[in-house]
Residue frames as qw, qx, qy, qz and C-alpha x, y, z in Angstrom:
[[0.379, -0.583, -0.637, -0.333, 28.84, 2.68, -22.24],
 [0.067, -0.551, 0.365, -0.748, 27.52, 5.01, -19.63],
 [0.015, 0.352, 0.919, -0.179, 25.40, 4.21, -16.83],
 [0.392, 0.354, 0.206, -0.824, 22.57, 6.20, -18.56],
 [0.730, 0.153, -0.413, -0.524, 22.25, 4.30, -21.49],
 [0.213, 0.023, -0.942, 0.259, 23.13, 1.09, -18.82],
 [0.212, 0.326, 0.556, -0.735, 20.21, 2.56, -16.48],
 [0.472, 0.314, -0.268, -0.779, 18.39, 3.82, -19.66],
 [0.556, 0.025, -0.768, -0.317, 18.20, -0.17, -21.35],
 [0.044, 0.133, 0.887, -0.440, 17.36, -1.87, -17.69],
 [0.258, 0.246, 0.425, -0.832, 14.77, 0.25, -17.71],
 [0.510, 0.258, -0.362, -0.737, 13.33, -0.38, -21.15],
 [0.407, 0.027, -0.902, -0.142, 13.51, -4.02, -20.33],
 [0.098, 0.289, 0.797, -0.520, 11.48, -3.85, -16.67],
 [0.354, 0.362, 0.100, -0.857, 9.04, -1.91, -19.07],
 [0.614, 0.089, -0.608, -0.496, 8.57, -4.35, -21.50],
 [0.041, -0.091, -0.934, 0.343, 8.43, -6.94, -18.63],
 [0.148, 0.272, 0.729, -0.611, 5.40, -5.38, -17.43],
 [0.506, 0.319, -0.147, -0.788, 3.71, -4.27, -20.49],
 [0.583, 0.120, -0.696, -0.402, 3.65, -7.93, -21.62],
 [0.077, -0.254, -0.892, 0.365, 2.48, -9.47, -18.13],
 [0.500, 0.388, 0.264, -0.728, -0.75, -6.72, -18.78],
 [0.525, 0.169, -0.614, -0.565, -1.08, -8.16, -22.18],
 [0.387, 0.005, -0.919, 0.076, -0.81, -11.54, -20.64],
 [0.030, 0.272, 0.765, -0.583, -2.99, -10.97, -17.43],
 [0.078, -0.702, -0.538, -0.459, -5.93, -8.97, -19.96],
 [0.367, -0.746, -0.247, 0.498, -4.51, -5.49, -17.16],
 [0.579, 0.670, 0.169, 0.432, -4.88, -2.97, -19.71],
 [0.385, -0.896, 0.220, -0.018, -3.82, -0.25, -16.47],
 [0.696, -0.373, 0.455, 0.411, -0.44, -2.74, -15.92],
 [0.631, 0.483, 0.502, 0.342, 0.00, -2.61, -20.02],
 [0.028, -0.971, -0.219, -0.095, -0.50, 1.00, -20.20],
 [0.132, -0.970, 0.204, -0.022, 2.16, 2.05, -17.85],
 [0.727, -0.167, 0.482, 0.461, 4.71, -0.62, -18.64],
 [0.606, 0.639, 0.351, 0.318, 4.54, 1.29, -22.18],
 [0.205, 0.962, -0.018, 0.182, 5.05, 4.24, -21.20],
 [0.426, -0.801, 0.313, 0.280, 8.18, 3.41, -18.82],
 [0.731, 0.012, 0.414, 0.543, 9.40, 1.38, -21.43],
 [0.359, 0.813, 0.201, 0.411, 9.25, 4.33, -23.96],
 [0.239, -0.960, 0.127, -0.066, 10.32, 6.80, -21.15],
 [0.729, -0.379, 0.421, 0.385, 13.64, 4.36, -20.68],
 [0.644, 0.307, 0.374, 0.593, 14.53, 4.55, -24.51],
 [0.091, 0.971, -0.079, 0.204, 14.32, 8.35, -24.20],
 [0.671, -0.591, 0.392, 0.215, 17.18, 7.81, -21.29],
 [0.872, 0.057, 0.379, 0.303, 18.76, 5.44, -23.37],
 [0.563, 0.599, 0.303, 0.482, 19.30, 7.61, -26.44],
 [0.262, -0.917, 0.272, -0.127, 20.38, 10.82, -23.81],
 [0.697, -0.548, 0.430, 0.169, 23.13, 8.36, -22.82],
 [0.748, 0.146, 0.386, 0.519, 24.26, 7.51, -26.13],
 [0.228, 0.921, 0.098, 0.301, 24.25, 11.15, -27.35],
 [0.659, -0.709, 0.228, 0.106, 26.28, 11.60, -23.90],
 [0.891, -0.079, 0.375, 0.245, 28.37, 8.84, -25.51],
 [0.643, 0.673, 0.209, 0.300, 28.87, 10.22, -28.65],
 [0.269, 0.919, 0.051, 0.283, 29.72, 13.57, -27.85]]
């Protein structure tokens, strides 16, 4: 494991964190961008395993 897809999965998790505390708080703004880092992390993620692969 690198530390992109290490850096990549943190990330996907602090993104769901925060996309379910907007769900949870009715903060569609907090929701919103917790999606998108979490999405933006699993790009990372999948650079780091390609990394991995190759």
């Amino acid at each position: 494991m690198n530390k992109d897809q290490v850096k990549g999965r943190a990330e996907e998790a602090k993104g769901k964190v925060k996309e379910v505390t907007g769900k949870i708080l009715n903060d569609d703004e907090m929701e919103l961008k917790g999606n998108v880092e979490k999405k933006v992390a699993k790009v990372k993620a999948g650079f780091g395993d390609l990394k991995d692969d190759i």
